[in-house]
C-alpha positions in Angstrom: 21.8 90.9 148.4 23.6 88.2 146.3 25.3 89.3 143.3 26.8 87.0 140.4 30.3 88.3 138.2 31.0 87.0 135.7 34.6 87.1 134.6 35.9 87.9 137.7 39.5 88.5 137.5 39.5 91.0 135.1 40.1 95.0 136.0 36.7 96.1 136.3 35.1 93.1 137.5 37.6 92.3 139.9 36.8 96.2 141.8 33.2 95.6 141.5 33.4 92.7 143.6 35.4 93.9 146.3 32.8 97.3 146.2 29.7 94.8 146.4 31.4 92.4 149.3 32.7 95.7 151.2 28.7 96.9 151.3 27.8 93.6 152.8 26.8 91.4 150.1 27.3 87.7 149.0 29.6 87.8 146.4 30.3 85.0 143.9 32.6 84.9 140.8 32.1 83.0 137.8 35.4 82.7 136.0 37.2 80.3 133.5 40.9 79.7 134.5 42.7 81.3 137.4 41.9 82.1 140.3 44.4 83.7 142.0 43.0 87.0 142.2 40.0 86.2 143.5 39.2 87.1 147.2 38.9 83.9 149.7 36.1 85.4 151.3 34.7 85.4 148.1 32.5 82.1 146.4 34.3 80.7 143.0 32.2 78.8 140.4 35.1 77.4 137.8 33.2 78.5 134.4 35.6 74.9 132.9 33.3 73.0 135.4 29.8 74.9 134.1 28.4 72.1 131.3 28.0 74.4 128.2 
């Protein structure tokens, strides 16, 4: 299954995707600034990039 979060570097968000990838599923984070706690096996959309 695929699964889009958005904010993902907060708390909850964050745990959620690390539950979803661990049960097998493409995970990918929509976030707006850093990116350091995302996962590398993880796919990273830069919410700054998204055209509003």
């Amino acid at each position: 299954m695929k699964i889009l979060i958005t904010g993902g570097t907060t708390f909850v968000s964050k745990y959620s995707a690390e539950y979803f990838f661990a049960k097998g599923n493409d995970v990918t984070v929509i976030n707006r600034g850093s990116r350091t706690q995302v996962k590398p096996y993880m796919q990273y959309i830069d919410n700054y990039l998204v055209k509003q």
